[in-house]
C-alpha angles and dihedrals in degrees: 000000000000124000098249091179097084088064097057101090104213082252134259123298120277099278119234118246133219116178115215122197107205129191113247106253090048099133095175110071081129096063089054094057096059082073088056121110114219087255096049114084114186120217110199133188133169150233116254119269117273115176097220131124122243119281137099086297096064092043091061102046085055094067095049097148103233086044091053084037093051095042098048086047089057086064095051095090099060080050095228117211093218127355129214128210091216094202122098096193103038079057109046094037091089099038122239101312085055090055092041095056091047093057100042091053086049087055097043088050098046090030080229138111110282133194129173115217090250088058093043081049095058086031081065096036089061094040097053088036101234117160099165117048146150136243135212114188137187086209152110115265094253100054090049088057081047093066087035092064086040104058085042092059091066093041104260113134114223103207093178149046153191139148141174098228090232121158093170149031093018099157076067094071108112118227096244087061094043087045092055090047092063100043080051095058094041119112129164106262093049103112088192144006121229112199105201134220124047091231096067105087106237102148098103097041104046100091095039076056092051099047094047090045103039095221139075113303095207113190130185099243091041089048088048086050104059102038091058099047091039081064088064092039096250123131124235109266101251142090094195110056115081090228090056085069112056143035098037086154127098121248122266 
C-alpha cells in the first residue's frame, strides 16, 4: 500500500480573526470578505430581529446597548483580535459619543479593539486628510441629515449631497444607480465622496469612482474593512482602491 502520509500537508496557519456585529437585516458579509486577506477569517454575529423600516428610529434601536452587549459576547469564544460594528447608521444616529459607546461596550464584552463604521469612516478621513467631502446616501432624508450632523460634529464640511430616499431592501440597489448617486453629490471642492450604508454593494465600482472623479470613493464596508484589519496591521486586499493604499498602522 501506498504511504499516504506524504500527501497529508501539516495543515494551514492558524488563521486571524476579526468579529463583526452586524445589525440583523446586513445582507452583504460577502462583500466584506472581498477586503480579506487568505490568513483573515471574519466571525460574525447579529443583532436580534426588529420588524421596522429604515430610518433614524431603527438605527437607534440597533445600538441598544444589551443587544450590542449580548451580541459582542456571542464572538468571545472564537477570541477575535479586533472587532468591527458593521452599521453606519446604527453608529452615527446618536452622534460620536453614540458610536463611541457602541464600540467601547463591544471591546469590554470581547476583551478586543473595537470600531464602529462611523468611527473607521472619520479614522480615513484623517488619514487621507479630507476636511470637505460628499455624501451619497440610500437613505430617508432624516437619517442623511443625520450623518451630516454627525461628520460636522468632528469638523468635517459635507458640500454635497444625494440620497435615494430608501427605507427597505437596500442590498437590492444596482451599481449603475449607486454609481449615478455619487456622481450626483460630487462638487468640486469635495476632496472625497463618502457612499453610506454597508448594505448598499460598492466593491466592483470604487476604483472606476475614483478614476472618473479624480478623488477617494469611501464606502461604508470598505471603510468597515480597513479599520478592522488596520487594527491587525494588515492592509485592505486591493491595488485599486485609494484607501488600499494608506494607514496600514494601527491607531495609537
Amino acid at each position: 500500500m501506498p504511504n499516504i502520509q506524504r500527501f497529508i500537508p501539516e495543515g494551514p496557519e492558524l488563521d486571524r480573526v476579526i468579529g463583526v456585529v452586524n445589525p440583523y437585516d446586513m445582507a452583504l458579509d460577502r462583500e466584506l470578505w472581498r477586503w480579506m486577506p487568505d490568513n483573515v477569517s471574519l466571525a460574525v454575529a447579529r443583532t436580534p430581529h426588529h420588524p421596522m423600516v429604515v430610518d433614524e428610529i431603527m438605527a437607534s434601536a440597533l445600538g441598544d446597548d444589551a443587544e450590542i452587549r449580548s451580541t459582542a459576547r456571542c464572538l468571545t469564544s472564537v477570541e477575535p483580535e479586533a472587532v468591527v460594528f458593521a452599521c453606519t447608521s446604527g453608529s452615527f444616529v446618536n452622534g460620536i459619543e453614540g458610536a463611541r459607546r457602541i464600540s467601547a461596550a463591544i471591546g469590554e464584552e470581547t476583551h478586543a479593539p473595537a470600531v464602529t463604521t462611523s468611527e473607521a469612516l472619520l479614522e480615513a478621513l484623517g488619514v487621507l486628510g479630507v476636511t470637505r467631502l460628499a455624501i451619497a446616501t440610500p437613505y430617508v432624508p432624516r437619517l442623511t441629515e443625520r450623518l451630516e450632523d454627525f461628520l460636522a460634529a468632528d469638523g468635517r464640511t459635507v458640500v454635497g449631497t444625494a440620497g435615494l430616499g430608501l427605507d427597505r431592501l437596500i442590498w437590492h440597489v444596482p451599481y449603475h444607480v449607486t454609481a449615478d448617486l455619487v456622481r450626483q453629490a460630487d462638487r468640486p471642492d469635495a476632496e472625497a465622496v463618502f457612499v453610506s450604508c454597508t448594505n448598499l454593494p460598492t466593491f466592483h465600482i470604487i476604483a472606476a469612482l475614483e478614476e472618473e472623479l479624480g478623488k477617494p470613493v469611501l464606502t461604508a464596508n470598505q471603510v468597515t474593512a480597513w479599520a478592522g484589519l488596520r487594527r491587525l496591521g494588515l492592509p485592505l486586499v486591493t491595488e485599486d482602491q485609494r484607501l488600499g493604499e494608506v494607514g496600514r498602522a494601527a491607531p495609537g
